[in-house]
Structure formats: C-alpha cells, structure tokens
Phi, psi and omega in degrees: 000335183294328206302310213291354170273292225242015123314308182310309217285319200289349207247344142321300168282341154284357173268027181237336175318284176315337152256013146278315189262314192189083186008316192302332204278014163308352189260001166321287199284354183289310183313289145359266147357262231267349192247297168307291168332298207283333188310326198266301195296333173318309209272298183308150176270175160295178162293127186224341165350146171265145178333288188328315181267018153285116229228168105257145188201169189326324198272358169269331163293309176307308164333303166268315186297326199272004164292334195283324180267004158309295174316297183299308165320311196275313206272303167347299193273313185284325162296318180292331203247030149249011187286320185283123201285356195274350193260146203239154191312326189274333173301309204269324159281021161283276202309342174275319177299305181316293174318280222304349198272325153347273139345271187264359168271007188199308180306305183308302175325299160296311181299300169340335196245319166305333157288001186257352196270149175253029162261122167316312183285329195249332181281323192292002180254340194285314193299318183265013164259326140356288170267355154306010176206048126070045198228357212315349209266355174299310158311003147271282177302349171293322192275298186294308178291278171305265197299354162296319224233016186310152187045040195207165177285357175289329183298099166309005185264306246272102150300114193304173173291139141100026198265072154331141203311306158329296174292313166316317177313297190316291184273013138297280200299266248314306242241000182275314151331301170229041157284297182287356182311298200290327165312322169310291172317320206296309183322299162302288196318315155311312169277008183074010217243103184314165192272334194289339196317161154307004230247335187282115190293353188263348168310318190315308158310317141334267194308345177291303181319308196297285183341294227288307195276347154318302178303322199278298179328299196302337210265331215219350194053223188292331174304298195285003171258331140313311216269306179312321169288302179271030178276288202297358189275331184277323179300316151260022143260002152284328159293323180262005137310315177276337173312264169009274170280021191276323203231034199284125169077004193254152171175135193305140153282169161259159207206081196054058158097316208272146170280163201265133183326168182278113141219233158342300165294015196233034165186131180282113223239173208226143181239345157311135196277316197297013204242319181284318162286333151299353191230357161094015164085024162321329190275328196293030178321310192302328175271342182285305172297359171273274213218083187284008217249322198331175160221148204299359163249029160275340155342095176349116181261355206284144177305145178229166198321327186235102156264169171283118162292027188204173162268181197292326221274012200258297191275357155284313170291317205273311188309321177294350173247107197300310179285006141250341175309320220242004147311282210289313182275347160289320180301308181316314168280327155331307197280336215273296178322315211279323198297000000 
C-alpha cells in the first residue's frame, strides 16, 4: 500500500532534480522511467491478489490527493528558476521535459482517475491537473467519448493495426479536440442551451489553459512559455502513449447493426508491479472499462484474456521505434485470432 506514495513521490522528485541541483540532471527522471522502472519489474512478481482480498482505505485517497500539490510545486519552482535571465531557451525546455515526465506519468495519470470519481470536488482537481498540461478537454472526451465508443473507428484513443505511433499521435490529439467539442455541443443543445454559453466546458478550459500561459509568461517571459509548453508537450505525449498501447490493433465486432459489448478482449491490460504503483494501477486497464466508476486499488488484479509482453515503461520505448512495435504486437494478435 506505501508503494501507491513513494513510487509516485520517487519520480516526482527526480523531476525536480534539474531544478535543484543542475539542468543536467533533467534526464533523472527520464532514467527513472524508462530504465529503472523496467529493471524493478524485472525482480518483482505481478500484482497478484484475489478480488475478494482487495482492500481500500484513507491512505489510497491520500496518495492521489497530494499529487496536486506536487505538480504545482514542480511548475512554480521551474518558472522561478527559468525566470533568471542567465537560463537559456533550450534549458527552460529541458527543465520543462523533466516536469512533464511528471506530468504526465503521474498528474495526467491521477486526474484520470479522479475524473471517473462522482465526488464533484476530486473530478474538479482532475480537471485542474488537466489543465496544468494545456489538456483540459480530456476530460470530456475521455468520459463521454473514449469509453462509449473504445475500440471502434469512432474512437480517437483506439490506435487502429498497422497505425504508427506518429501518426496516430497527430490524429489523435486534432481528432480528441474536436470530438469533445462536438460532445459537448450536443450535450448543450439537449439542454437548450447555446454552444457559445458560459455553460460550455471546453470555453472554460480555454480560458484557464490561455490564463495558465499568460501567468508563465509574466512570471518567466519566452522561458516560461517554454518551459511550460514543453512540460505540457511531454505530458501529453506520454498520455497518448499510453493511450496507444493500451487498445493498439483490438476492435469490438458488429453484431445485428450494434458494436458487441466491451470485453477483455478489446484492452491490453498489464500486471507489472512497480510500473502499476507508479501510475496508480493505469495497467490494470481491462477491468476499468468494465467498471470506469471503481477505484483503483479495487481493480482487478487477476489474469484477463489479453497482457502486455512488457511493463508500460518497455512497451512506450517499443511504441517510439514502429518496426519493432509492430513485430511484437502484430505477431501477439495474430496469435489472439488463431486462439
């Protein structure tokens, strides 16, 4: 149970390194990530619980509560310290790549789980890690969008077979944008309620997202709109990495006109531990589209029909070279058809 704190916390604080000790050390958290993480999973058994013997308790709320002010801490502190005019452009985007890794493997990652919550307050914090990485409409296309339509060509999350990582990114966020637009409208329209109201969230998000950079700028000039862009740029691209492999080449059939319900089979869902205690049990994907309301350490720890041959931070480096990506995961569905 400590783990789901001080996993979070260790990668939190390497992204803080380069602004403390020195720019160089921005690639701490990269290391982390990409190096460390799979070395401990190497060592580790899966997450293995039986359902029954699943427990929640105050300190799995603490845990995702104390992120928010983690995030803000880290963007604060890296605007005041690219603020200093001695910091050079290409620095406040180190040191922002560093945040962003942040960002996005553990803010984004918690506002997920906090926009599935039906306490109004814990969705409204997810909405504000959200928008500290310029991302806010996600939430609207994630809830409304992504879990209707997963694993169908409607989604803009499903990375189709033979999609590379690139492309998909480029037609993702364009088509996540204005999927929630249009969710959004509808959503008003139904309520009589013009699309221009104040009533409308992705205007809302705007205006926070435009505020937000308005704020970096004044605290930091062109540093702090650096620093801040490439926070959110790593941030959401780490998101839509995971996006990526979470549903890459799966898709519901039809079935007398309807797509056939969501199950096992349409999300790779993942059992590594140390990669689901830095991210908050984000791999234990298969049962969250089954039941988005759960919390996450009620997630099914149990084997489902489809794993991931890797941990998250193993199948993000294989998604970034496409022609091994698309060895290992055409062959894995190859084999799911013949089954």
């Amino acid at each position: 149970m400590i783990f789901y704190l001080i996993t979070p916390l260790i990668l939190i604080g390497a992204s803080s390194l380069g602004l403390i000790i020195n720019p160089s050390w921005s690639i701490s958290p990269f290391i982390w990530v990409f190096v460390l993480v799979p070395l401990i999973d190497l060592t580790l058994p899966y997450l293995s619980k039986q359902d029954p013997d699943l427990k929640e308790n105050i300190f799995h709320n603490f845990s995702i509560l104390i992120v928010l002010p983690c995030i803000i801490f880290l963007i604060v502190f890296g605007l005041v310290v690219v603020a200093d005019p001695a910091v050079s452009l290409l620095t406040a985007s180190a040191l922002g790549a560093a945040v962003g890794m942040s960002g996005g493997s553990i803010g984004i990652t918690t506002a997920h789980e906090f926009i599935h919550r039906q306490n109004k307050y814990m969705r409204g914090i997810g909405v504000v890690l959200l928008v500290l990485c310029c991302y806010g409409h996600f939430r609207i296309e994630h809830v409304y969008g992504h879990h209707k339509h997963v694993a169908t060509k409607e989604d803009p999350a499903t990375a189709r077979r033979g999609e590379n990582f690139y492309f998909y990114f480029i037609r993702c966020v364009i088509s996540s944008v204005i999927s929630s637009w249009d969710i959004e409208k509808n959503m008003l329209q139904k309520k009589n309620i013009s699309t221009f109201s104040l009533q409308n969230r992705m205007i809302h998000y705007f205006v926070l997202e435009s505020l937000f950079l308005c704020i970096a700028y004044v605290i930091a000039g062109f540093n702090g709109l650096i620093f801040v862009l490439a926070h959110s740029f790593v941030s959401i691209m780490l998101l839509e990495l995971v996006n990526y492999i979470q549903h890459y080449g799966l898709e519901r059939k039809i079935e007398n006109g309807k797509y056939e319900r969501f199950t096992d089979h349409h999300s790779w869902n993942s059992r590594h531990i140390s990669a689901n205690w830095s991210t908050f049990n984000l791999g234990l994907h298969a049962e969250h589209h089954q039941s988005a309301s759960k919390h996450y350490p009620l997630l099914s720890q149990e084997e489902k029909a489809i794993e991931m041959p890797a941990n998250y931070s193993v199948m993000l480096m294989m998604a970034l070279v496409p022609p091994i990506w698309f060895i290992v995961m055409n062959r894995k569905i190859d084999q799911l058809e013949l089954t």
